[in-house]
mmJSON file of the N, C-alpha and C atoms, coordinates in Angstrom:
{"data_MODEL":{"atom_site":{
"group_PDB":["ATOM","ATOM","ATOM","ATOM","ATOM","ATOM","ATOM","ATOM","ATOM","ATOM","ATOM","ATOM","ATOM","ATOM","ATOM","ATOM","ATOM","ATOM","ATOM","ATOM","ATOM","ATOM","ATOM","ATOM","ATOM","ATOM","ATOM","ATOM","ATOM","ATOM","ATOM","ATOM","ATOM","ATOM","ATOM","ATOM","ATOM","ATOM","ATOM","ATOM","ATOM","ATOM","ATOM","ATOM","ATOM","ATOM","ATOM","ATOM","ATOM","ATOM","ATOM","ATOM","ATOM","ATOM","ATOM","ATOM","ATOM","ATOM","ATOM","ATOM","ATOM","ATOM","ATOM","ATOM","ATOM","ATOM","ATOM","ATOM","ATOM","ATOM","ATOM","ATOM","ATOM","ATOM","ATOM","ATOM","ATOM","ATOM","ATOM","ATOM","ATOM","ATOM","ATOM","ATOM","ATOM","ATOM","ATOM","ATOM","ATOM","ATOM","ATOM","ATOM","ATOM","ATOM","ATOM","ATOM","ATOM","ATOM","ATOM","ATOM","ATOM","ATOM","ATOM","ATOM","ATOM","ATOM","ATOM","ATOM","ATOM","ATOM","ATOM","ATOM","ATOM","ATOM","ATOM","ATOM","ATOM","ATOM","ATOM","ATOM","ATOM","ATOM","ATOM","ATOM","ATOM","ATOM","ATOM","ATOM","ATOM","ATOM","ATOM","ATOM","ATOM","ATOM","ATOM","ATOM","ATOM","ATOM","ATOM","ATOM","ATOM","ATOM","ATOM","ATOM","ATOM","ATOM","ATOM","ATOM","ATOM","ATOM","ATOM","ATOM","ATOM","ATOM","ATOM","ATOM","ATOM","ATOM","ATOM","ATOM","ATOM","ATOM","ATOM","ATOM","ATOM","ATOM","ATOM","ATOM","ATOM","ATOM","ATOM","ATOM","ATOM","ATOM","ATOM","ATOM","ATOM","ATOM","ATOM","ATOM","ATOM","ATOM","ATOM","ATOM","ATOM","ATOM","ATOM","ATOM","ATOM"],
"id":[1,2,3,4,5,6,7,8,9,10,11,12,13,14,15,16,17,18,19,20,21,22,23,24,25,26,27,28,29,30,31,32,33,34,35,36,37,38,39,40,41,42,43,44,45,46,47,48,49,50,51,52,53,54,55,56,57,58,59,60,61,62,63,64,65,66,67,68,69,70,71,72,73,74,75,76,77,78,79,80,81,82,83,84,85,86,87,88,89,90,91,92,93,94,95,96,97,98,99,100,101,102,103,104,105,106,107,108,109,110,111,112,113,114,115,116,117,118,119,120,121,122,123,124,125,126,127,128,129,130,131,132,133,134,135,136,137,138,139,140,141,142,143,144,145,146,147,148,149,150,151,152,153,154,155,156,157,158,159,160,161,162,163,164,165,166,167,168,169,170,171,172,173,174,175,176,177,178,179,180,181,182,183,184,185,186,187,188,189],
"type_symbol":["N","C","C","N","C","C","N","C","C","N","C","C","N","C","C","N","C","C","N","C","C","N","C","C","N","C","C","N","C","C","N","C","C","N","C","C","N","C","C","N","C","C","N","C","C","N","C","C","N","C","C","N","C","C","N","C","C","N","C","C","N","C","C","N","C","C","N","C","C","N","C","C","N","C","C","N","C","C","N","C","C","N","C","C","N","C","C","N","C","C","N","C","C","N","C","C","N","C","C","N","C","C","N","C","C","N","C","C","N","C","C","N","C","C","N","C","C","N","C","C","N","C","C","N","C","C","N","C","C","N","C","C","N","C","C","N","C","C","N","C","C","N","C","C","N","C","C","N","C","C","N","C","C","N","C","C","N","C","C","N","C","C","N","C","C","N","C","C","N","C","C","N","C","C","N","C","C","N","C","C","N","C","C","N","C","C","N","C","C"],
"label_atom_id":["N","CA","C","N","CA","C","N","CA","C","N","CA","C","N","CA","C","N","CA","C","N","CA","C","N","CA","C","N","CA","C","N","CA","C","N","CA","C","N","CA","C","N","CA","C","N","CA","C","N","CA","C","N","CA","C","N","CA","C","N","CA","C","N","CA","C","N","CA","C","N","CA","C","N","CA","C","N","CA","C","N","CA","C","N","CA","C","N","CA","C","N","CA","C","N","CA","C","N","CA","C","N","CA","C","N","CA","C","N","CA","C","N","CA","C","N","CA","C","N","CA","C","N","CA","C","N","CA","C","N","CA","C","N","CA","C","N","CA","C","N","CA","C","N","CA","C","N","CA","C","N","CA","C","N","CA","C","N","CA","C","N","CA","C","N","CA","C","N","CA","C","N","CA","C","N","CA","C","N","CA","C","N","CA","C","N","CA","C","N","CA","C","N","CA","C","N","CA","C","N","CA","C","N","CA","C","N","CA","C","N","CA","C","N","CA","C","N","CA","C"],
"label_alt_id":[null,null,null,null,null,null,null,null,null,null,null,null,null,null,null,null,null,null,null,null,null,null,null,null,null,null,null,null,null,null,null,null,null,null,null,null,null,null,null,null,null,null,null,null,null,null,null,null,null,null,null,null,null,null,null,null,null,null,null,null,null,null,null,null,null,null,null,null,null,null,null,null,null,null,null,null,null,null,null,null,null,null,null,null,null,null,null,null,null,null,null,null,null,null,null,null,null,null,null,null,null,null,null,null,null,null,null,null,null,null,null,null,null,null,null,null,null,null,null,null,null,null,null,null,null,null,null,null,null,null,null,null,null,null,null,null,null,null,null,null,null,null,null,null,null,null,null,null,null,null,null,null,null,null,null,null,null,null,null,null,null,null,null,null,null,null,null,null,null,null,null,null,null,null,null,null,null,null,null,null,null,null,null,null,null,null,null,null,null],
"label_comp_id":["UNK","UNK","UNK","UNK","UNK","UNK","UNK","UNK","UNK","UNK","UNK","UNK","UNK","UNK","UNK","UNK","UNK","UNK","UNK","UNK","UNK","UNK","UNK","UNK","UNK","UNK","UNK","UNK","UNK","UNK","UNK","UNK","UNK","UNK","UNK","UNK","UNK","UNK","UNK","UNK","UNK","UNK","UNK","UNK","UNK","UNK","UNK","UNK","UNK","UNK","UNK","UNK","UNK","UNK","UNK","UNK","UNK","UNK","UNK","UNK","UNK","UNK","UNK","UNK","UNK","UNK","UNK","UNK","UNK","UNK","UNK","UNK","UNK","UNK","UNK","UNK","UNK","UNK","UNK","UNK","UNK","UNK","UNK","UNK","UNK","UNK","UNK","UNK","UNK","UNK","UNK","UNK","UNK","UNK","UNK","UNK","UNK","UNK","UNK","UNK","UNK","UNK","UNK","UNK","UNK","UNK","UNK","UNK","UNK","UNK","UNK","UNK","UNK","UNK","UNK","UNK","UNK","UNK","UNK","UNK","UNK","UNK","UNK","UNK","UNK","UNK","UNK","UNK","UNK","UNK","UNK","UNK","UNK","UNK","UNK","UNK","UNK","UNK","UNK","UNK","UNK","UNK","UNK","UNK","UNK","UNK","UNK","UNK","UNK","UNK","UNK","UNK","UNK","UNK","UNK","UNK","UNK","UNK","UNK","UNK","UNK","UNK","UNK","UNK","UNK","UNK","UNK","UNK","UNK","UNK","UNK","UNK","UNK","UNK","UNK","UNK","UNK","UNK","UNK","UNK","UNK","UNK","UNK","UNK","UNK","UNK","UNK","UNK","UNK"],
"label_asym_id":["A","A","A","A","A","A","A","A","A","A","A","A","A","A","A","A","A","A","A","A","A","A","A","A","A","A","A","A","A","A","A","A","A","A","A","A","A","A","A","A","A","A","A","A","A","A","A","A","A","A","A","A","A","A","A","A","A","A","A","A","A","A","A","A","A","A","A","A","A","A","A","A","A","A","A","A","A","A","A","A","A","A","A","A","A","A","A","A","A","A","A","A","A","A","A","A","A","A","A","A","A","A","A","A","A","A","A","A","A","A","A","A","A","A","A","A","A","A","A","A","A","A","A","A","A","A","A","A","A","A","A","A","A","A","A","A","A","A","A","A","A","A","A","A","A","A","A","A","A","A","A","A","A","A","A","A","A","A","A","A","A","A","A","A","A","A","A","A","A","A","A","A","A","A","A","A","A","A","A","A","A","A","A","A","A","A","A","A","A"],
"label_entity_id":["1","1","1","1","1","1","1","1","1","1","1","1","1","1","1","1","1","1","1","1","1","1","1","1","1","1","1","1","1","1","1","1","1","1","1","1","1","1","1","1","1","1","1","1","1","1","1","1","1","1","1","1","1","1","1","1","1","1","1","1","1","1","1","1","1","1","1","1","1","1","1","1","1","1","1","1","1","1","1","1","1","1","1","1","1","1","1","1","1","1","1","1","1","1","1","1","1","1","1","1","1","1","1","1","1","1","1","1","1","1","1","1","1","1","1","1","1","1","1","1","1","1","1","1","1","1","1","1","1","1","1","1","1","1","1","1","1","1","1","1","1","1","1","1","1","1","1","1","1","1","1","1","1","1","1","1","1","1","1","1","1","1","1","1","1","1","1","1","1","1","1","1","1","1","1","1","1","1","1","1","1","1","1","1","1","1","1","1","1"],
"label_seq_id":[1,1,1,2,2,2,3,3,3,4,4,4,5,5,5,6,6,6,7,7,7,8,8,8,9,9,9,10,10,10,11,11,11,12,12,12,13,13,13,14,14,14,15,15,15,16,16,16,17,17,17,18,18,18,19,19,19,20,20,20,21,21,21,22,22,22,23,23,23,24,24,24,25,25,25,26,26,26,27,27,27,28,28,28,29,29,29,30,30,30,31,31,31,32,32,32,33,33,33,34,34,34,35,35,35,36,36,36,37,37,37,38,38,38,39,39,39,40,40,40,41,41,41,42,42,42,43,43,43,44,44,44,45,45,45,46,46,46,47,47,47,48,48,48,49,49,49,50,50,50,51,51,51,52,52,52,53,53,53,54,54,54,55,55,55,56,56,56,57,57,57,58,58,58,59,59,59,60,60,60,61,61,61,62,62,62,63,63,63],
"pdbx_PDB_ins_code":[null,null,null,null,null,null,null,null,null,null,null,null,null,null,null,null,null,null,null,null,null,null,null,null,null,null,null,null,null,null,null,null,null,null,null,null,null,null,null,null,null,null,null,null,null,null,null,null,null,null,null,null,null,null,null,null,null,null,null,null,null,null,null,null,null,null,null,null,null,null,null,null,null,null,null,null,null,null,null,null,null,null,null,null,null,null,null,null,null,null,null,null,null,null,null,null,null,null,null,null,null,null,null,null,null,null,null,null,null,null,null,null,null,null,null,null,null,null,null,null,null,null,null,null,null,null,null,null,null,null,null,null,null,null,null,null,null,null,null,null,null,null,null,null,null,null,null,null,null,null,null,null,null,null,null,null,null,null,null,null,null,null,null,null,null,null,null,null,null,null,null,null,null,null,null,null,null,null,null,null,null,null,null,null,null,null,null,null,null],
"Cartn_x":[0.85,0.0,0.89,0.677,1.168,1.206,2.127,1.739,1.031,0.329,-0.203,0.217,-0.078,1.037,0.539,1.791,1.418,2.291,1.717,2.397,3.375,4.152,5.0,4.593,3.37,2.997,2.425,1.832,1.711,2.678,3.963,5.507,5.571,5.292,5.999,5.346,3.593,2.687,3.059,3.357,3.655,4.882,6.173,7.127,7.414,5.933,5.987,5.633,4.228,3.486,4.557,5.85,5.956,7.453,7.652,8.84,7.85,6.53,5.785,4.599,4.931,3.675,2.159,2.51,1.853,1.136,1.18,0.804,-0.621,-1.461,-2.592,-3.548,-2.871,-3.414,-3.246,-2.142,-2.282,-3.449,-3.476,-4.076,-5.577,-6.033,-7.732,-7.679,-6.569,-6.289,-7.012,-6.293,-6.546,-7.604,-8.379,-9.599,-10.604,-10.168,-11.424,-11.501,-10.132,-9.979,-10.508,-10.532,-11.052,-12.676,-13.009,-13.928,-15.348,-14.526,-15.699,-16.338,-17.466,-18.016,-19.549,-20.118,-21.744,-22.315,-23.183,-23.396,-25.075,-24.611,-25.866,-27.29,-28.231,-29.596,-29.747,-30.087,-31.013,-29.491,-28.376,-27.768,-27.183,-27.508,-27.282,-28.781,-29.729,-31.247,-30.84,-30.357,-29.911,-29.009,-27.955,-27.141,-28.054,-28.425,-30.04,-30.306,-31.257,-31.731,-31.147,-29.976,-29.345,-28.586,-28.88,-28.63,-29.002,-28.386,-28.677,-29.124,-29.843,-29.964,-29.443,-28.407,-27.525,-28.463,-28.647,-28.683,-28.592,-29.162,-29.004,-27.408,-27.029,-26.039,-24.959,-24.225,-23.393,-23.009,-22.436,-21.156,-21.772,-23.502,-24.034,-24.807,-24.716,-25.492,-26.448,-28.218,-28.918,-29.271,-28.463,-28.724,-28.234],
"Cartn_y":[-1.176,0.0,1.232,2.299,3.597,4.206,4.794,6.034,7.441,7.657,8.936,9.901,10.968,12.468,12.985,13.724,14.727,15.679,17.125,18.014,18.539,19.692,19.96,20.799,21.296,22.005,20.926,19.93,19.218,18.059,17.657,17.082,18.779,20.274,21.022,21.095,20.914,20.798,19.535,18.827,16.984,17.403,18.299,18.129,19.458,20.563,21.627,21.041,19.577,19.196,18.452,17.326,16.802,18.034,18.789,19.473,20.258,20.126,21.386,20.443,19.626,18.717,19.51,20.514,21.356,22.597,22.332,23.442,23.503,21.702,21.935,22.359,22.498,23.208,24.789,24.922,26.314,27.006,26.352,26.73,26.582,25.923,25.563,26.829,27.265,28.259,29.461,29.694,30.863,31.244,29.652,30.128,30.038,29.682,30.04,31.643,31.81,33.375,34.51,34.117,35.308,34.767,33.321,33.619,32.483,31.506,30.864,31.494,32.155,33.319,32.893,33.531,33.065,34.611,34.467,35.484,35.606,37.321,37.827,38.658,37.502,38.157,38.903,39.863,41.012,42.097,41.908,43.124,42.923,41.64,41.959,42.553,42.716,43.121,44.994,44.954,46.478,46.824,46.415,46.879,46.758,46.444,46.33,47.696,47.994,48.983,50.072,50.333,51.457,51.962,51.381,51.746,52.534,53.103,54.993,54.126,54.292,54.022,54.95,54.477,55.499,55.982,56.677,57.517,56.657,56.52,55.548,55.873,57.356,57.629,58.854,58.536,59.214,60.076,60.17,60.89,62.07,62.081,62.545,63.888,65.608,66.169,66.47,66.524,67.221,68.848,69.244,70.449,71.723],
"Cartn_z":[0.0,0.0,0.0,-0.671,-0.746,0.233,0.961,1.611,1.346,2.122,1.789,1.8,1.242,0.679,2.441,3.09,3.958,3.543,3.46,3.052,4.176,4.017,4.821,5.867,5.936,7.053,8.28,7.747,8.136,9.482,8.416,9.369,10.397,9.696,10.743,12.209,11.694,13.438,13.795,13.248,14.176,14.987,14.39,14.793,16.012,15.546,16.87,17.939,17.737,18.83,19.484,19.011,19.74,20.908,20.583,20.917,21.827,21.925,23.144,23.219,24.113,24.078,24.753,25.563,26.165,25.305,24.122,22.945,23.072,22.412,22.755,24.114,25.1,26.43,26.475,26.394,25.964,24.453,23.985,22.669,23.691,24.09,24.846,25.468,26.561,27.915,27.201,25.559,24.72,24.329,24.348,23.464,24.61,26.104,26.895,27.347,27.065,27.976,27.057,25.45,24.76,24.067,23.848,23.344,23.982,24.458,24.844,26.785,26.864,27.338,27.704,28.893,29.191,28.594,27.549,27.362,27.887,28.741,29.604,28.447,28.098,27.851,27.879,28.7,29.239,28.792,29.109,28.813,27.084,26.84,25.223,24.227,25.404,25.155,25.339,26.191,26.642,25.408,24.601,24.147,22.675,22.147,20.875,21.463,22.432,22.664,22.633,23.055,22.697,21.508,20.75,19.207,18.604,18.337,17.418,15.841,15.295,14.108,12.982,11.846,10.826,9.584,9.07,8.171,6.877,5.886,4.742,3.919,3.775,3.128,3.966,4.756,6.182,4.865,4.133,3.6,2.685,2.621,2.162,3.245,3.553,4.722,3.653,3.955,3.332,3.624,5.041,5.366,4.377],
"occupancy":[1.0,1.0,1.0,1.0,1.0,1.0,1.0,1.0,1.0,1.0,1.0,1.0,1.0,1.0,1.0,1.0,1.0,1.0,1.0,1.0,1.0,1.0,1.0,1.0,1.0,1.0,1.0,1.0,1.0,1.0,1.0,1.0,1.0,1.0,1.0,1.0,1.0,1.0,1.0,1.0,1.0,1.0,1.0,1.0,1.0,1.0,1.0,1.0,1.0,1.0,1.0,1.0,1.0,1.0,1.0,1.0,1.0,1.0,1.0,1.0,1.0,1.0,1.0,1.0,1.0,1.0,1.0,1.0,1.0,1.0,1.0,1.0,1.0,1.0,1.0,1.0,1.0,1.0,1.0,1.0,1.0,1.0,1.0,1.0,1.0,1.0,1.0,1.0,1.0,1.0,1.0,1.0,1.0,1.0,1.0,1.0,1.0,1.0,1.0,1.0,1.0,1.0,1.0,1.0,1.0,1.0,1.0,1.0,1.0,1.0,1.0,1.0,1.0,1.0,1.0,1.0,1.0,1.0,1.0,1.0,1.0,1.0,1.0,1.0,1.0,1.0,1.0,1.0,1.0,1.0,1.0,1.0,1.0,1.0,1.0,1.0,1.0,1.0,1.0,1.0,1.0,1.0,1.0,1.0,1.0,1.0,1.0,1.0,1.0,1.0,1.0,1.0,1.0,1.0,1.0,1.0,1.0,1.0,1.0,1.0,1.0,1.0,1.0,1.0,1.0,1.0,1.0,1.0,1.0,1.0,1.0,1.0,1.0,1.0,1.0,1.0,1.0,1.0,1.0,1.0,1.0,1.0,1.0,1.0,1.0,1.0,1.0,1.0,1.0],
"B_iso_or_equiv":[0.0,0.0,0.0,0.0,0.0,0.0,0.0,0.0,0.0,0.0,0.0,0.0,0.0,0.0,0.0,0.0,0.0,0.0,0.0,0.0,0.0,0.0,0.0,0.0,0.0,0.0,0.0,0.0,0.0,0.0,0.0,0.0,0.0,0.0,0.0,0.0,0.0,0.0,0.0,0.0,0.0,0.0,0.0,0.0,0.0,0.0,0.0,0.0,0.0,0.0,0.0,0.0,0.0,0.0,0.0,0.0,0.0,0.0,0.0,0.0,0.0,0.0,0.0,0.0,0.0,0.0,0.0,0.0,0.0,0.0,0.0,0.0,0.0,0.0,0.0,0.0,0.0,0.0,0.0,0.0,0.0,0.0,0.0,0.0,0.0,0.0,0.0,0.0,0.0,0.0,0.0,0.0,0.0,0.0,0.0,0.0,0.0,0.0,0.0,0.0,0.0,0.0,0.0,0.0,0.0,0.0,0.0,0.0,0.0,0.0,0.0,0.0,0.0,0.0,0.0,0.0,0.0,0.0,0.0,0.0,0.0,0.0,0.0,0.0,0.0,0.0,0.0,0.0,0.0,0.0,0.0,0.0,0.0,0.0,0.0,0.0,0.0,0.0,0.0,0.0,0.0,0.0,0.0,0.0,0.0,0.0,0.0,0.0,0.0,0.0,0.0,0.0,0.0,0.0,0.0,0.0,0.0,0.0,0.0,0.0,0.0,0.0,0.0,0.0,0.0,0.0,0.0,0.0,0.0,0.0,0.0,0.0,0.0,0.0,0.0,0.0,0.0,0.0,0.0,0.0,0.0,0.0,0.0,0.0,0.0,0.0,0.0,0.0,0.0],
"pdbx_formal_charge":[null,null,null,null,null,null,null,null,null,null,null,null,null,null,null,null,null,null,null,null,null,null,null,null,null,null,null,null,null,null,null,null,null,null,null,null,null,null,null,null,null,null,null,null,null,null,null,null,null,null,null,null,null,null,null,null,null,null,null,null,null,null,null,null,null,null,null,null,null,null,null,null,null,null,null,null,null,null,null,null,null,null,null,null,null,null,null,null,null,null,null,null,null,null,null,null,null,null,null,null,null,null,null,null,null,null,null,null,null,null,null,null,null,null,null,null,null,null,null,null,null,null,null,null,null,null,null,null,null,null,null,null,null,null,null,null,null,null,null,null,null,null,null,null,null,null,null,null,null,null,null,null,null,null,null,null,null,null,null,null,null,null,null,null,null,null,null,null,null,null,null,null,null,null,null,null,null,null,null,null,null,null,null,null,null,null,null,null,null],
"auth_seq_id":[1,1,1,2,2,2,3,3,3,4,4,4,5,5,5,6,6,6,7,7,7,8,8,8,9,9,9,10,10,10,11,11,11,12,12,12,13,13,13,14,14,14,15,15,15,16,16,16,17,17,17,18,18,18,19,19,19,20,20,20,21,21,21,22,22,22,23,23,23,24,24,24,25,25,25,26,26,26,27,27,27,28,28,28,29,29,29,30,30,30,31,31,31,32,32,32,33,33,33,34,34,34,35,35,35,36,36,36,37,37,37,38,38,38,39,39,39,40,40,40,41,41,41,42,42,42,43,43,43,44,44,44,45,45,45,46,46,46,47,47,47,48,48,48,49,49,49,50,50,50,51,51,51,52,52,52,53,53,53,54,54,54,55,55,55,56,56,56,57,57,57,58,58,58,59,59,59,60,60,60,61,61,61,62,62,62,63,63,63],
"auth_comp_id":["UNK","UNK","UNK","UNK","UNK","UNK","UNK","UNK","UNK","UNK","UNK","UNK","UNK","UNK","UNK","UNK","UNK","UNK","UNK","UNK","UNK","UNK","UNK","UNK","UNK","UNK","UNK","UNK","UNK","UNK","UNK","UNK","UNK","UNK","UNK","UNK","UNK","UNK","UNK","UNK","UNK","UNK","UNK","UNK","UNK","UNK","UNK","UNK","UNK","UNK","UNK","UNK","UNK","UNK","UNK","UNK","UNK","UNK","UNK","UNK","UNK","UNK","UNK","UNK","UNK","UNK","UNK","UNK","UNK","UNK","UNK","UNK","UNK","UNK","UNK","UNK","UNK","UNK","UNK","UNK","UNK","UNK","UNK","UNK","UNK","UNK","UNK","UNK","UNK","UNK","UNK","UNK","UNK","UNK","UNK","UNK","UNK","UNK","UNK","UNK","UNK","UNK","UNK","UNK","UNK","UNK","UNK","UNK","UNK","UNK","UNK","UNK","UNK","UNK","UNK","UNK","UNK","UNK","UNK","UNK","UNK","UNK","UNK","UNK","UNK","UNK","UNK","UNK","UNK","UNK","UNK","UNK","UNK","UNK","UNK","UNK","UNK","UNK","UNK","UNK","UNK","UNK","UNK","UNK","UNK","UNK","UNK","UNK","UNK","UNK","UNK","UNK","UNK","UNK","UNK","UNK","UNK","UNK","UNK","UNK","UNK","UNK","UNK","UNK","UNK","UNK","UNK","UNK","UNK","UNK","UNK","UNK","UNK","UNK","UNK","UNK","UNK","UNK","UNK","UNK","UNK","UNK","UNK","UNK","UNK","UNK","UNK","UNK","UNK"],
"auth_asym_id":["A","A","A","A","A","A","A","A","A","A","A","A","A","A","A","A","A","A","A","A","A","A","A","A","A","A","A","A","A","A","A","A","A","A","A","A","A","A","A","A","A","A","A","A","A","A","A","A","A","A","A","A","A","A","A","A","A","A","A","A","A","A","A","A","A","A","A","A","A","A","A","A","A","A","A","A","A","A","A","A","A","A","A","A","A","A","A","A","A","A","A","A","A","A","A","A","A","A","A","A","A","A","A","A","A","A","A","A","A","A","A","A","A","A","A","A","A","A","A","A","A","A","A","A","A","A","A","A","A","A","A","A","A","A","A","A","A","A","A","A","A","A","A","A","A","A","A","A","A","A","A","A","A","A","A","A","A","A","A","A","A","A","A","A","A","A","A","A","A","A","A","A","A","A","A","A","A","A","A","A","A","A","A","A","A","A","A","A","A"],
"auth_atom_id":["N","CA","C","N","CA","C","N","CA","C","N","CA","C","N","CA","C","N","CA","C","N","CA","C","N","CA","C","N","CA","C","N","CA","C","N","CA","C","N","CA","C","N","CA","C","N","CA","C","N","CA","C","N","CA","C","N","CA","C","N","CA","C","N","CA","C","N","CA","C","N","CA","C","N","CA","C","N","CA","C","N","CA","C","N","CA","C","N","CA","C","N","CA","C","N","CA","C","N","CA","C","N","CA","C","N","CA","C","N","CA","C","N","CA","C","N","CA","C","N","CA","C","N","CA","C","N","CA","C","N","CA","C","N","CA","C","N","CA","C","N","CA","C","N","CA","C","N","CA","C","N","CA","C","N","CA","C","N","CA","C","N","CA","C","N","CA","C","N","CA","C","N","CA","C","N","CA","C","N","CA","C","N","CA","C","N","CA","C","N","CA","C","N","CA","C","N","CA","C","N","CA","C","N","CA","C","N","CA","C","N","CA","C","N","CA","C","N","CA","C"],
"pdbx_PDB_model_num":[1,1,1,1,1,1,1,1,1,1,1,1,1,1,1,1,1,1,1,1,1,1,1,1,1,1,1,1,1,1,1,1,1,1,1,1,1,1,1,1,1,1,1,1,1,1,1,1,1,1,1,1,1,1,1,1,1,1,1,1,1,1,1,1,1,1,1,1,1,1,1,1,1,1,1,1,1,1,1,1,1,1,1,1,1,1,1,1,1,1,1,1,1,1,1,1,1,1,1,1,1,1,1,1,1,1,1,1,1,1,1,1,1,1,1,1,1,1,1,1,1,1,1,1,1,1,1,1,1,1,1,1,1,1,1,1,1,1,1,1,1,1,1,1,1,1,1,1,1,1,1,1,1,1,1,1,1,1,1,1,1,1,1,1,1,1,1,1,1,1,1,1,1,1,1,1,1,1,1,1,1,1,1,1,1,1,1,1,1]
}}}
């Protein structure tokens, strides 16, 4: 049986993971601290509400 093609970016994450075996934990640490988040209802209800509504054409004054 053939081996299968792996490209070279590929050997380079095999060969970052095994030299920082601790990569994928850090990489999780990253993505809890910026994006995975409880997001609050009522103040994403508040932030809707306070929305200025824009003008169809800004760059345009009719005064």
């Amino acid at each position: 049986m053939a081996k299968s093609y792996e490209s070279e970016i590929t050997h380079f994450l095999q060969k970052l993971k095994e030299e920082r075996p601790q990569l994928d934990a850090e990489q999780q640490q990253g993505r809890a601290r910026l994006w995975d988040k409880t997001i609050d209802p009522e103040l994403t209800q508040e932030f809707d509400a306070s929305t200025v509504s824009q003008k169809p054409y800004v760059y345009f004054s009719a005064d």
